[in-house]
Every structure is written in C-alpha cells, then in structure tokens.
N, C-alpha and C positions, 0 to 999 in steps of 0.2 A: 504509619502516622502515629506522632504521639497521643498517647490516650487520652489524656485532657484535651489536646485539642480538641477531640470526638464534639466534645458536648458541645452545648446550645447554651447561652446564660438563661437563668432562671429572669423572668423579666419583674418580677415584682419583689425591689427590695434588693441586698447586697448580697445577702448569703450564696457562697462559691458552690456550683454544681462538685457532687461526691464523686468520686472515681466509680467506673461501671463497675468493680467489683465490689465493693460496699454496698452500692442502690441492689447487686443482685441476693447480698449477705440477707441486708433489711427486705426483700422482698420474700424470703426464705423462711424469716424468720416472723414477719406478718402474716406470712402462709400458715405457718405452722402456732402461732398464736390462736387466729383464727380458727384452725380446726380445733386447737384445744378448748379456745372457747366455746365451739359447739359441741366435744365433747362434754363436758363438762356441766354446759348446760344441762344435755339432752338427760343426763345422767343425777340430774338433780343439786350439782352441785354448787350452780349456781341460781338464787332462788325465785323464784317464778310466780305467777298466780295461779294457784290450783286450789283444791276443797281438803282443807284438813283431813289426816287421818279418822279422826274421834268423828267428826261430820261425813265419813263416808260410813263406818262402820254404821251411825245411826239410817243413814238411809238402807241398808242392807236390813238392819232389824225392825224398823218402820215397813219397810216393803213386806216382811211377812207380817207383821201385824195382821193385815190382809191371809187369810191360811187355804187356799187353793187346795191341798193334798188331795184331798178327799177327789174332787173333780177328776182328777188327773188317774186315781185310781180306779174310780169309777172306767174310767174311759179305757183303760189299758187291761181291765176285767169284763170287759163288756164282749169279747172275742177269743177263741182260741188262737192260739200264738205261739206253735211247736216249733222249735228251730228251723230255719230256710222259710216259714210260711209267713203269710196277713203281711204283706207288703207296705198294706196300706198302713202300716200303725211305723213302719220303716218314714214313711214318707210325710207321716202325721208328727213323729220325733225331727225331721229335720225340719220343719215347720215352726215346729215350736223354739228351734232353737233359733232359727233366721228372726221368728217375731220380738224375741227377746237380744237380740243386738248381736248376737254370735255369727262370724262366718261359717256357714253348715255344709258338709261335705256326706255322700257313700259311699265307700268303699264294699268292695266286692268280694269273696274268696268260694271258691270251689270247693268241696268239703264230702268225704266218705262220710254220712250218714245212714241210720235203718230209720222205716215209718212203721208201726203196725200195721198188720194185714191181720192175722187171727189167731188163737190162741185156746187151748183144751187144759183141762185137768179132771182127771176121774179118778176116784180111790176102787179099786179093783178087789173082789176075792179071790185067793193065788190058788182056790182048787177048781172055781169053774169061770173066771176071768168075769163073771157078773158085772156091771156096776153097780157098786151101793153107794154112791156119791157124786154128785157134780157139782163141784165148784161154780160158784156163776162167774166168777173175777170179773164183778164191776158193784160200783158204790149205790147206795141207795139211791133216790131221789130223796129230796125234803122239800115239803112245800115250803116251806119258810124261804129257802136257799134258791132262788132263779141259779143261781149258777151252778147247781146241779144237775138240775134238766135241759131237756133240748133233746134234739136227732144232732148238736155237732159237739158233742164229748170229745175228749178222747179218750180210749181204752184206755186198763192197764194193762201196761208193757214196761221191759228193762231196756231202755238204747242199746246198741251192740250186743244184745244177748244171741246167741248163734239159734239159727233155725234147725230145729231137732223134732223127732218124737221117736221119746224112748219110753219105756217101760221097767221097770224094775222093783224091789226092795225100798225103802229108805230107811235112813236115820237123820237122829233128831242131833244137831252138830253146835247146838249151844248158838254163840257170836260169828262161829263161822272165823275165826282167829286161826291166825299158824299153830298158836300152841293148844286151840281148841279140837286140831285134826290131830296134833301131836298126843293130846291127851286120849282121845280114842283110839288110835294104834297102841298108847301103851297098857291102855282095857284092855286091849285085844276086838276091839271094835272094828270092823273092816268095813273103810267107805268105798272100795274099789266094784264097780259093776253096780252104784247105788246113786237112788235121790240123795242128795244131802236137804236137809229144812233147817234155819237156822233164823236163828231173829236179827232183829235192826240193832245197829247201837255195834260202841265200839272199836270199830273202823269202819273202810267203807265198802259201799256195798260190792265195788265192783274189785274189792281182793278177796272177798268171802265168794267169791265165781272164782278166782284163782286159785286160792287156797285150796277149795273144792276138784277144782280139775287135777291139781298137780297131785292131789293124794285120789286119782283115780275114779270120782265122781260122773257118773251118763248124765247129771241134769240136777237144776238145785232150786229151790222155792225160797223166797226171806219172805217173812212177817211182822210185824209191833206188835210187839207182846205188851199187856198192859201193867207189866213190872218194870217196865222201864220209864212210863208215867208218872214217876217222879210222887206216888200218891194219888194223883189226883184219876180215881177208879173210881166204875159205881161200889165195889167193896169198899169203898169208904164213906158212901154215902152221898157222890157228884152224882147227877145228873149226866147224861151223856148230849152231846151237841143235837140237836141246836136247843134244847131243853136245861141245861148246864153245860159249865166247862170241861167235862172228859171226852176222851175220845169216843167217836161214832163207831160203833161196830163193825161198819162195815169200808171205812177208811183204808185206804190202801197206798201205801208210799212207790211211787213209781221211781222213777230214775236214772240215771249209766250203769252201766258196768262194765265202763273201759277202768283198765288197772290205774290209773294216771299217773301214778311214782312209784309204783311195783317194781321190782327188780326188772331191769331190761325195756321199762316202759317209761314213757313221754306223755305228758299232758298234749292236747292238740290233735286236729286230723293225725288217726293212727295208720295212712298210709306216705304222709310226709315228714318224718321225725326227725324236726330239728329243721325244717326250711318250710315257707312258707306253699299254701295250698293256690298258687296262681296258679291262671289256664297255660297248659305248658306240662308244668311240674311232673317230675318222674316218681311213680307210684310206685310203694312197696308191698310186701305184704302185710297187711293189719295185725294180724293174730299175735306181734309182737305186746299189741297192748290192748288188744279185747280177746273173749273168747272161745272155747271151741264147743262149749257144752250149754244146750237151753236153760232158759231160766226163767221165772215169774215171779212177781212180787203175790203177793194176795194179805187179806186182813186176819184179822185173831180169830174174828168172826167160823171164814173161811175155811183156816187152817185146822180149828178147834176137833170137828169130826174125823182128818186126818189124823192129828199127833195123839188122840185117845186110843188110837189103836196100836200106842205104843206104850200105853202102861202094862208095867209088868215085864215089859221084855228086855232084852238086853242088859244095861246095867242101870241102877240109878245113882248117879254118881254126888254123895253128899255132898255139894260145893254151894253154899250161898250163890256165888259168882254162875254157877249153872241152871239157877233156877229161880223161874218168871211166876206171873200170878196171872199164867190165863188156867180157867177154872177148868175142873174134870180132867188134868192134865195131870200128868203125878213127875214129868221131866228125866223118862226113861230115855234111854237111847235109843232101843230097837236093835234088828231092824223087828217086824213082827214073822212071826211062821205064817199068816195068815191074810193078809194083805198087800198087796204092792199098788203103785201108783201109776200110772199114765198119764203124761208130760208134754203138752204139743206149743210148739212156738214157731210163730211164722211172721216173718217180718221182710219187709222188700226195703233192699240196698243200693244206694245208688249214689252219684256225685251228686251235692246238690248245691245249689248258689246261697249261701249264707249275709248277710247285711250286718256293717256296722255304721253306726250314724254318727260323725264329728260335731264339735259346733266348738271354735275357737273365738276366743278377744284376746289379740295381738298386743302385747305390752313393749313397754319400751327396750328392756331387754331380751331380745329375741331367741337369744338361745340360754335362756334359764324358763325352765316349762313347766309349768304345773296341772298333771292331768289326774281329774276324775271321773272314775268310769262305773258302771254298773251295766248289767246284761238285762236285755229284753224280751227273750226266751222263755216261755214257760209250761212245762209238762202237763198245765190243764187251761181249762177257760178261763178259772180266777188269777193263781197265783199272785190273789192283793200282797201276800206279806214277801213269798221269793216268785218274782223279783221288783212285783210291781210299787211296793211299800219303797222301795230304792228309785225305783222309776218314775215313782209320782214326788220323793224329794229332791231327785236328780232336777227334772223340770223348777222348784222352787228355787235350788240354789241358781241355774239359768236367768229367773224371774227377777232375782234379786240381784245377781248380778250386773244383769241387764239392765237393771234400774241403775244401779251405780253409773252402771258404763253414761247411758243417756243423759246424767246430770254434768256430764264434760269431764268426769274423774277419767285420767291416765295410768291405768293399772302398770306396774313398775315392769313385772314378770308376766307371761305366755300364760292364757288360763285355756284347759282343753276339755271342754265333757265329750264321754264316750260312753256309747249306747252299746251294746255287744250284742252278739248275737251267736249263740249255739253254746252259752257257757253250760246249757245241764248238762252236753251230751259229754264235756270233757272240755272243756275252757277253749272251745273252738275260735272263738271270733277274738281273744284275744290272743291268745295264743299267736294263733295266725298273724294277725298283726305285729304283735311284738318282735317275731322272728322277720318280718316284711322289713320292718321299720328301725331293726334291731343298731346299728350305726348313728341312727339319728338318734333315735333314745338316750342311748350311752351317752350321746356328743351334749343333747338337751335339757334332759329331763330332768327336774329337780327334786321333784318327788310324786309318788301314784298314791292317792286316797284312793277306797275302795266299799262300793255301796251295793249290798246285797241283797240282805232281808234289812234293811234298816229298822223296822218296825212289828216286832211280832210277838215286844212284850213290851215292859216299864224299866227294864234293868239296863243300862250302862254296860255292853262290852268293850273294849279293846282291846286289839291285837295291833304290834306295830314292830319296824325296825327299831331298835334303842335311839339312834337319833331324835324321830321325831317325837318322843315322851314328853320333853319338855313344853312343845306345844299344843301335844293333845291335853295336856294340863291346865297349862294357861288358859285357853279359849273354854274350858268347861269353867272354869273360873270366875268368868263372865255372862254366865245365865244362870239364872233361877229354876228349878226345878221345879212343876207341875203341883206337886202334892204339899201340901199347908205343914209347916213348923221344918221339912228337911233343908232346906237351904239352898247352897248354889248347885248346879249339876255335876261339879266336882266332891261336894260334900256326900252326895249320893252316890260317885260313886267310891268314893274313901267306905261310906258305912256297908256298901252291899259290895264288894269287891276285896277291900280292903286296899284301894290304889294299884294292886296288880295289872299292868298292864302287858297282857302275855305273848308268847311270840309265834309267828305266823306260818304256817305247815303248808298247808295247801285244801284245794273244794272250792277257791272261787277265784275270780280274775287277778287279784294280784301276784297270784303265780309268778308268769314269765317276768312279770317287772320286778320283782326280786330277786328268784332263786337261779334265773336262767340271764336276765341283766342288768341285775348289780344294783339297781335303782333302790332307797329307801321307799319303805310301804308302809301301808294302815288298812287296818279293815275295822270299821266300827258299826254301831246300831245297840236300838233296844230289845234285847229279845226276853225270852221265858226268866222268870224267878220263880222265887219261891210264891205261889198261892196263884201266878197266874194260870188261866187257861190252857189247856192242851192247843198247841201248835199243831192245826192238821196239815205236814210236810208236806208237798206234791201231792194232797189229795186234792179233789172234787172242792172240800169245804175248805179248804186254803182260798177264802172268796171273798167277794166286799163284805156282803153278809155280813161271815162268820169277825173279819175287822174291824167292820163299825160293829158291830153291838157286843164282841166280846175282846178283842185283842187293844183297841184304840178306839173309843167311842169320841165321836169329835176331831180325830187323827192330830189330838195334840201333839203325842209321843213325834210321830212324822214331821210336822213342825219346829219339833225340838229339834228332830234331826235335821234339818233343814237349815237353821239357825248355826247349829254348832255347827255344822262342816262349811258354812260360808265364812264363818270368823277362823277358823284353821284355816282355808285358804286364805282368805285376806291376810292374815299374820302372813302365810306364810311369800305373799307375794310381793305385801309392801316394807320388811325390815330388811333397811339396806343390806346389812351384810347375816346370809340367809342363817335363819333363827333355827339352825340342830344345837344342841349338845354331843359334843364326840367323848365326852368323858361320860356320859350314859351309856355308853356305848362301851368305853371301853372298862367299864366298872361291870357291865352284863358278863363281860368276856370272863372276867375271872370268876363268876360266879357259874356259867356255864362249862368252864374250864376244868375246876375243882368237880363240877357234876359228874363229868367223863374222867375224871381221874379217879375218883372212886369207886366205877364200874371194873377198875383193872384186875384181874386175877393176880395175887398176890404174889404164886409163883413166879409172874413174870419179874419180880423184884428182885430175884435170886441176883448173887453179885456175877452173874457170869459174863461176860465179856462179849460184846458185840462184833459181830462177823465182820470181813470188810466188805463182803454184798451187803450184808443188812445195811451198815453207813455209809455205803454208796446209796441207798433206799432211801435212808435218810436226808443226802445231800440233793436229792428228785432229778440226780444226775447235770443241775446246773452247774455244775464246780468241779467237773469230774477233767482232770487232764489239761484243767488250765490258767494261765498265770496274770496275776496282776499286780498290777504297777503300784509302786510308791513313791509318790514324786516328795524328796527330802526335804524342798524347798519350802513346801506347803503344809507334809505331812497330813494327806489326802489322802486316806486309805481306801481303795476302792477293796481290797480284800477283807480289812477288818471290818467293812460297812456292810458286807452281805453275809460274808462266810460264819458259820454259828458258833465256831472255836478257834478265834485267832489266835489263843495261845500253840495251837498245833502247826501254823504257817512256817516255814523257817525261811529269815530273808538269804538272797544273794546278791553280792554289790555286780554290777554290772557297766556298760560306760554312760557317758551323758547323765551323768550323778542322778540315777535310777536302780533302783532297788528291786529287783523281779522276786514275787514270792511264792515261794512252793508250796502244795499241799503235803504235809510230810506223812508221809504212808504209814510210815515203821512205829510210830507212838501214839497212833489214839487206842489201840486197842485194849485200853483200859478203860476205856467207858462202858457204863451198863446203863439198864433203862432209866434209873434213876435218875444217875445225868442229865438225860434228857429231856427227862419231865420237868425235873426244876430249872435246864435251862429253858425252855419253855414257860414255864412261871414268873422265871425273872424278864423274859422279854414284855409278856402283856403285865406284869407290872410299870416296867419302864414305860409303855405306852399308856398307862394310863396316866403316868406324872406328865407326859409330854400331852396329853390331849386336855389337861387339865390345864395349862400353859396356853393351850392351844386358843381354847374358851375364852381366858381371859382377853388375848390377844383381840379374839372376835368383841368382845364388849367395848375394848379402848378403840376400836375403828369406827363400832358404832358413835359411840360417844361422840368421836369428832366430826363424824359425818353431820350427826343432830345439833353440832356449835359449828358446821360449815362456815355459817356467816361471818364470825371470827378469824378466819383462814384466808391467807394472801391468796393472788390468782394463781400463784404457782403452786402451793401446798395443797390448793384443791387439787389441781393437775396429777401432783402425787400421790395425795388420798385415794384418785379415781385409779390408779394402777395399784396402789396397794389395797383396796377394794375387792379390784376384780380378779390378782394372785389369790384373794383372801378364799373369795367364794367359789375359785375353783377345786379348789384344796378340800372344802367344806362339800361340793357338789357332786368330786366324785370319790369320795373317799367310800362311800359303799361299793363301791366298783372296783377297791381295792383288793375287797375278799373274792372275788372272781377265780376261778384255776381253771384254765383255759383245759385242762383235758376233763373237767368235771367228774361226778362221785364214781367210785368205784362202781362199774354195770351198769351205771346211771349216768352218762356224760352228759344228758341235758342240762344237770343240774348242775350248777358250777359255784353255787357260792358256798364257801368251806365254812360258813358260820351257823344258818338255815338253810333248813330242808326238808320237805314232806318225809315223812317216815316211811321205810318202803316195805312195812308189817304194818299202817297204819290206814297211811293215803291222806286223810285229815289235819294228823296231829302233827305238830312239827318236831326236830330236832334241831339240836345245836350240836355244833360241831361235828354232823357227820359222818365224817371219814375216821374218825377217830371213833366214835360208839357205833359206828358200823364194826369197824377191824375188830373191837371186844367182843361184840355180839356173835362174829362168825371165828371166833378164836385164835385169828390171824395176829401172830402177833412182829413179822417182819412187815405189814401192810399198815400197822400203826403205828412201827418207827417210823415208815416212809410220810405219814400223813403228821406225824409230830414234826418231822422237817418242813413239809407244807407248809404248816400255822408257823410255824417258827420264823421261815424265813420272809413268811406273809408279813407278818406282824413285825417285824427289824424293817422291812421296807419300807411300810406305814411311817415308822415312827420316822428314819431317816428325813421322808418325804416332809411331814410335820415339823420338825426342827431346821428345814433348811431355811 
C-alpha cells in the first residue's frame, strides 16, 4: 500500500497528514528535546525557584549562631570509647545524623585488634635482682578533673605492642629515630640484648618499636620529656595542670605502634594488607606491620628514677638535638653496670567488630561526592580534643547542614559525614573502608576534608592537596577571627603561619583517600601555638575539664571550626564547575621537584652514559619492543605523545599511508642523568603552562553558566556537556598521580607525589620514589622513577590540552 494512503486526515482544518517517516523524525527529536530539557533543567541550567547562594550560606552561619559544641563534647567525654567498644555512642552518632536530615547508615568491619589485660615495670639491682622501683603506670587522679577518676579508665598501654616479659640492660636511645640507633652503633653503643627508653616527638611512636627491634632491642619504654614542651615547664615558672598550663607529671601518652608506612608496612588491619577486613577475608600474618618486642609508654614522672641511673655511664653525647629538660638527668646513654630493668606486657588479641557511622544528603549530582570524616575512637574517657573536639564539630557542620537541607535548598553535589572508628590503633575504620569502597571512591568522590583534633588550641593549621588551597583560602576569608583588632581568619592565619599551607603525610584518616586513592585531601584545625597550654595527648586530662577551662573556654575555637568547614563544603558543592586550582598544583610540583633535585649526590652528574637496562628502567618498560602508528593524514602521534625522546623514534614508511615507528636502540646512549632531570623539568613546566590555560578555561565556563539565562536552549545543552567534560578532567586529575604498582616496599602507597615518610610515619614526602632512591643510594631506581613522573606528567598534560 502506498504510504500516504496509510493515514487518516487530520480533521480539524486543511493541513496534509506528514509522511510516517517525518511524524517518527519529529517524535525522535521531541524525545530527545524533552530529555535535554530535563537535563538541563535538572542541572540548573534552566532557571528555577530556589534560595540563593548568599541566602543559604546565611542560614548555615545563622544556624551556628546557636554553638551546641560544648554539648556534644560533653556527651562523647562522658564514657570510655576504646575502638570496637560503647556502641551506644555508635548508635547515638547515627541518630544524630537521621535528626538533622542526613540518610544514616553502619557499616561493619572485622578487625585484628589487642585490649589491655596487665602490665609490670620494675628497676632491678643486677647484683641481687632486688627491686628498688616500681613504676605505677597510671595517671593521678584530680579532683578537679571527673574524667580522671572512676573504676572505668583505661590503663596505659601501646595497641599492638607484643606480649613479652623480659629483663635486661637499657639505654637511653634519644627520639628513637633510624639515625638515633645509627648514631649509637657508631658510639659503639650496643642496643642488641637491651631495653631501649626513648622520648615522644619526632616521628612516630610505632617506628621507634621498629627501629628498636631491627637494631636488636628485647623491649622499649617511650616518655614526654618536658623539653619538648615547647617552654612551657614548671622551670619556667608554669604551673602544672590543672593548676596552670604545663604538663601533669604524671601524664602519659598512650597509643599504636603499628608501623603504618614503615618500610613493608600498610596503614589498616595489619592482617588484611591492601583488602578490606570483611567476614570471609583471608588473614595474614601481622608482624608485617606491628611488632615482635613489648613495650610501654610511661610519664617523665615515671621514667625519671629509671634514666638517673644512667648518669655517668655510657656516653654523653654533646647534641642540643639529644637533650631534654627532665631534671636530675644528665642524658647519658648507658647502659648502667648496675641496674637493669624488668618489662612485663600483656594484652589479649582478638578479631573484633569495629563501627563506622554514615550520614548522607543526596545532591543533584550523584556522582560528584563530597565526604567529611573524623574518627570516634578514643584511647581514654575524655579524648574532648582527639577526637571528640572533631566530633563535637562534625555534629555542628550536620546541624547546619541540616538546617539548610530543611529550608527546601537543593545541594548541587553528594555531601557524606563519616564517623570512624579504630583510627588510633592504625586508621582502621577508614582504611577499611576506603579499600571496601575503593571503585566507588575513585568513580565519585570529589574531595575528603578531614577533622581530627579540630580544637586543641587558637592557631589555624592546614595541610591539603595543592588543589584545594585555593578554597581553603577563600572560605577563611569570610570569617572573622575570635580575638579583637586580628581580623578575618585568613588574616590570622597569613600572621601566625605565614599562609603556608603544608602537605599531608600520614596519622589520621585522610591517608587511604589520598596516598592509596588518588582523591584530593585537607586536614585542618586549631591546635597548640605559641603561649597556649600543654596539650595533654591521649592522657587521662585530654577531658572536657582540661577544654573548657584551658584549651577553648566557651568552645568558640570549635565553632570556628565548625563554621569554616561548612563554608568549604558549601563552596565546594555549590560552584558549578568544581572550584580546584590545577596550576597550585602544578606550581607545588616544581618547587617539590627542585626539592629532590637537590638532594642528588653530585657524582651522580658525572657525564657517563646510561646503560640500556638503566633506559629500559626508565622507560618502566611501557615502550619496551613496541610500535606506533603515525597516521600522515592527521599527524597524530601517538608515539611522540608518550614516548620522553621522540627525537630517538626513527620513522618507517609502510602501506596504507602509515608510518610505523621504531625505538632506535643504537643512539640514545649518549644520554646521562642530566638529560633526564631537565627533561623532567621541562615536562612539569610545560604542565604548569597547560594547567594555567586550564584554570582559565574553568572560569570562562563558569562565567557562562552564571549568564545561563542569556543562552539559547541549545547552547545550554552544550554548556551542560561541556560542564561535565570540564569537571571530570578537574575530578580526577588527582587520580592521575596513582602508579598502579605503588612505592618501592611500599605498594600500598601509590601516589608518586605524597607520601608518609617511611623513617617518619607522620611527616610527609613529595615525590617519593625519587627521595627515596637518593636516600637508599640507588641510583638505577631513580632513573626508573624520573621515567615514572616523567611519563605521569606528559599524560596529564596531554589529557589537559585535549
């Protein structure tokens, strides 16, 4: 049948019925109008009734007006709270989140931890084994301080310290540092068959257990020494707590002493490395990252009878750097002829169920994420400053967001708080998580803030990815600072910081969202300065106490914090196209760069000629034996796009007007390290020009997203794809620095930019692989890693420019 005949006339009026293939064209084409137009909408770009920006930010700042902290600390110091334990405070977090408009979730993990069970120390005489000492190892009580007393303390104890009792010798080992055991060997100090005693500070505690084992140590003690107080001592005329701001005598820092980015070691359950701790999961051995020798913490107090009996002996080694100001000590080594020590630790190990507590507001787009987390876990009853001081602003930024949420506001991006749980013993709960979730993270997440101690002094720290500098800036920009004549809380912290915002190592949850995947981080808070108070760490007086009446009186500081990390989230959820700078980033790089360049031993400069294993090391074997195409037509080079010397390529013509090219073997071997460094230099220059391009790019999108309304229905259409290329580029270009086999010894770790130090634990590094290979002398393992960044950063920038 002829196809017009098909139809039916239209009865109303003359207009001829369209051919079925047109009415199906236009119904294709109303289809897909249709969804653009709900795209489009949904996406903001066409315009709606909703509550201004500047009107939402004011209800966020209005809702704290109201300042809860306090409350909230109170309530989360009012109980002990060891990792896996007080469920109820599990179940009071996700309460809190449900009441304030969040979808609240628990998640589960199984998890190798130790509890205390019991614990000895006695100073011995080595001719008739007498005791002339007993350690008590526990804190006073203060009446002042309720969160001292009680029958439900917890001891002190090290997590993970192995169960021992030994006897022997000791010496006094300084910081407990690689090159503090290196420097006693080259005394002629001998720590093998001995206690080691060694102070806080430094690095961390649980590599001065390492350190100590691997140079032969039966067992090791740490203390706080009141030289590293910063001043504020009774020798200087402080009062000691709760009487003034110095430290309490008998204060004791408990803590891990898992290694956590020690050589061969993983943050996380140390019997799942690198996979998450579900029921199931195949268990290995721990001792990869705790370990094999007891250990105790104890106070100056404490210690003071033991280490007197080391004056005079051994050596006393002139170093500023090796000597403290606890008194009657004179900072010999030992060991003594006449005294030894007896060592007892006992602690019960077992898998135990650890909690993390979610609480999400689902934004419009769902897979750009924004998660703030802090850990619930605390080594005593109080823990107001770590970690409850984060805990009690965690709930306000909730509170306040909540409030927005309920006034009808459409948050644009995914907002997620996270409660953790077990991050003292070794960043368990997020950890865990992170490696659970590790797919969705990667695919989602658009950046992790991170809230620890938020409040344990008046001073402004950050530590961030370079990305997000630019809006930890801004959003300090926009509050006022507490104290009369300083100004905004950026101007505070330009005078006490100098604007330094430094970069992130490792010791608290933003670990795995960084170093292990790829995500941009922040870790911020108020803590110690100059004239404030002694922070008593994981002591007993780490309590509300000791926070209201000396650290935050009034928990304005808390507040503050509270305030600033709602207006960084909010920037960061509601600018359309997501508000990083990639040229801070890559402006960090070359000053990072130049860092590890100047660590090089000189000889390595010599003009001697590079092996062709060594430039195979350097090519990381992607390029090794194979050919690529140059299509003539186009002049698309996929070989000069990756390869790091395409003057060395030589073409050969081939059919189908294709150009095959070779890696020519026989002519690089005139390259020396030099070469390579500076080509190396000139890539992360070139990326800095291209991320500076990049920026601008991102402001002209914004621009016309904010004159939308000027914009035909089509040109929205293609703003909203040029949008969302824009902000993936932006989202996962941290994710760029990933190497999928991660650090040398250390594969957890995988991003080639940051990285805990693994002589430190705390402190971080840049460019690891590279000031790794210097530090171990390697120098074919730092060609291979100058290929790494090399060909990292040529990727980037391709990706950028396309």
């Amino acid at each position: 049948m002829d196809e017009k005949q098909s139809y039916k006339p239209i009865e109303a009026g003359n207009v001829k019925p369209k051919p079925k293939s047109t009415i199906k064209k236009f119904g294709y084409l109303a289809t897909a109008a249709i969804a653009a137009y709900f795209l489009v909408s949904r996406n903001n770009l066409i315009p709606t009734k909703f509550t201004t920006q500047d009107e939402a930010k004011s209800i966020i700042l209005d809702t704290l007006e109201t300042n809860l902290a306090g409350e909230w600390s109170k309530k989360y110091t009012s109980e002990p709270h060891l990792a896996g334990t007080n469920y109820g405070f599990v179940e009071w977090t996700r309460e809190k989140f449900e009441e304030y408009g969040f979808k609240a979730s628990i998640d589960t993990y199984d998890i190798y931890v130790s509890y205390p069970k019991d614990h000895d120390l006695n100073l011995l005489k080595k001719s008739t084994e007498e005791i002339v000492y007993k350690a008590p190892l526990k804190e006073d009580e203060i009446d002042e301080d309720e969160t001292s007393k009680g029958d439900d303390l917890i001891p002190t104890f090290l997590a993970y310290a192995a169960n021992g009792n030994v006897t022997g010798e000791y010496v006094y080992a300084n910081y407990g540092r690689k090159q503090d055991f290196e420097k006693l060997k080259e005394l002629g100090v001998d720590v093998k068959g001995k206690i080691a005693i060694v102070r806080y500070g430094g690095i961390f505690r649980g590599l001065k257990v390492k350190f100590a084992q691997d140079n032969g140590a039966i067992g090791i003690l740490i203390y706080s020494d009141p030289g590293d107080d910063h001043g504020i001592t009774e020798a200087n005329g402080y009062k000691q707590y709760p009487h003034g701001p110095a430290r309490q005598e008998s204060a004791v820092q408990r803590g891990s002493v898992q290694f956590l980015g020690g050589v061969g070691s993983a943050p996380g359950d140390p019997t799942t490395p690198g996979y998450p701790s579900k029921p199931g999961a195949v268990r290995q051995d721990p001792h990869v990252s705790i370990g094999r020798i007891p250990a105790l913490p104890i106070s100056y107090r404490e210690v003071k009878p033991i280490l007197e009996k080391l004056n005079g002996q051994g050596i006393r080694v002139h170093d500023k750097d090796w000597t403290g100001e606890l008194e009657g000590f004179d900072y010999s080594t030992g060991p003594s002829d006449k005294y030894t020590l007896n060592l007892y630790n006992d602690q019960v190990y077992n898998i135990s169920t650890l909690y993390n507590v979610y609480g999400e507001i689902e934004g419009e787009k769902k897979d750009e994420v924004i998660i703030i987390g802090n850990h619930r876990d605390a080594w005593i009853k109080g823990g107001a400053g770590d970690p409850n001081s984060g805990s009690a602003t965690l709930l306000e930024i909730a509170r306040a967001l909540g409030a927005l949420k309920a006034s009808g506001y459409k948050f644009k991006r995914s907002i997620v708080l996270q409660s953790y749980d077990g991050e003292e013993y070794g960043l368990l709960g997020s950890t865990e998580q992170g490696e659970y979730f590790a797919e969705t993270y990667k695919r989602k997440v658009v950046a992790y803030l991170n809230l620890d101690s938020s409040t344990t002094g008046k001073y402004l720290h950050l530590s961030a990815s370079p990305v997000l500098n630019h809006i930890l800036r801004a959003a300090a920009k926009e509050l006022e600072y507490p104290e009369e004549g300083v100004g905004s809380l950026y101007d505070h912290f330009v005078k006490e910081r100098g604007d330094k915002i430094t970069n992130l190592g490792s010791g608290s949850d933003y670990t795995v969202f960084l170093e292990h995947l790829g995500i941009p981080s922040a870790d911020l808070g108020f803590g110690q300065g100059k004239g404030d108070p002694i922070y008593h760490y994981h002591s007993n007086y780490d309590s509300y106490y000791w926070i209201s009446q000396f650290a935050d009186k009034d928990f304005v500081y808390h507040n503050l914090a509270a305030k600033y990390l709602s207006l960084i989230i909010f920037k960061l959820s509601e600018h359309e196209i997501i508000d990083f700078k990639l040229k801070d980033y890559s402006k960090d790089l070359l000053t990072y760069y130049k860092q590890v360049i100047d660590l090089v031993p000189e000889d390595w400069y010599e003009d001697k000629e590079i092996s062709e294993e060594t430039f195979q090391k350097y090519l990381s074997h992607d390029f090794e034996e194979e050919q690529y195409i140059h299509d003539s037509t186009d002049g698309y080079y996929t070989a000069a796009s990756y390869y790091p010397f395409p003057e060395l390529l030589k073409p050969r013509q081939c059919q189908h007007n294709k150009v095959v090219t070779m890696l020519d073997t026989k002519h690089h071997f005139n390259l020396t390290l030099k070469h390579l460094v500076k080509k190396t230099h000139r890539d992360l220059k070139r990326l800095a020009n291209i991320t500076d391009s990049f920026d601008d790019k991102s402001s002209v999108l914004q621009l016309k997203f904010d004159d939308k309304d000027s914009l035909s229905f089509w040109q929205k259409i293609k703003l909203h794809f040029q949008i969302k290329h824009h902000n993936k580029l932006i989202q996962y270009f941290e994710r760029n620095f990933l190497y999928h086999k991660g650090l040398f010894e250390r594969p957890w770790f995988k991003h080639i930019i940051f990285a805990s130090g693994r002589f430190t634990g705390y402190e971080g590094q840049t460019f690891p692989g590279l000031r790794e290979a210097v530090e171990d002398g390697d120098y074919e393992r730092f060609v291979e890693w100058l290929g790494i960044v090399s060909k990292t950063i040529k990727r980037i920038s391709i990706k950028l420019s396309i």
